[in-house]
N, C-alpha and C positions, 0 to 999 in steps of 0.2 A: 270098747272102740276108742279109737284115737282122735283126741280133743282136736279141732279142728278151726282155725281162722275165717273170718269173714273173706279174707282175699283169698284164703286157699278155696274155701267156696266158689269166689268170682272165678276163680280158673277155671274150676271144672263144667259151669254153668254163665260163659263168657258173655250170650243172650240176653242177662240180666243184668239190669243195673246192679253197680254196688249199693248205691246207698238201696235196693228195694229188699234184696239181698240181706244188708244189715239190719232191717225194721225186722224182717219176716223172722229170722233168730232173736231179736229182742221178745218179738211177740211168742214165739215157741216158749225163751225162755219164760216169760211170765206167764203163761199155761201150763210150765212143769213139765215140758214134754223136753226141754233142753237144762242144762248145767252151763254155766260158763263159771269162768277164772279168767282173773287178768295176769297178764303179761308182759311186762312194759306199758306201753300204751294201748298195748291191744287186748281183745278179750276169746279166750280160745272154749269152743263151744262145745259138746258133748252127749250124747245123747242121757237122759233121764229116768226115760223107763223104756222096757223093752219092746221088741216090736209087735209081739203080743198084746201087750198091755194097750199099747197106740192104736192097734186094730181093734182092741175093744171097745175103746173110747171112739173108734171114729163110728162106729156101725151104732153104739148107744145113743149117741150124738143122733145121728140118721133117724134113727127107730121116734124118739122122744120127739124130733120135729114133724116127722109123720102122724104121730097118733095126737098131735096137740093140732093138725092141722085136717085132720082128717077122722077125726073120733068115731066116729060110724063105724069104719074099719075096724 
């Protein structure tokens, strides 16, 4: 997929602040689920792993908070 800017982001999801926008990509990035490279002064963002991967981790995610939270089950 095609690296992508925090402003090209803001266009497409105008709704959102930028700066909430450029925290939420910092934070993907430091979870691994995003890549960046800088660019000038900017930093163009990428995805990491595939969508796959992402929907395993979210549903792993889900399952380990349920069973820590609900062990009986």
């Amino acid at each position: 997929p095609e690296a992508v800017s925090v402003a090209e982001v803001h266009e497409d999801l105008p709704a959102a602040a930028y700066s909430t926008l450029k925290t939420t990509l910092e934070r993907l990035t430091g979870k691994g689920i995003l890549t960046r490279v800088r660019q000038g002064k900017a930093y163009l963002y990428r995805p990491a792993v595939s969508e796959a991967e992402l929907e395993r981790r979210i549903v792993t995610n889900a399952l380990e908070h349920l069973v820590a939270h609900f062990p009986q089950a």
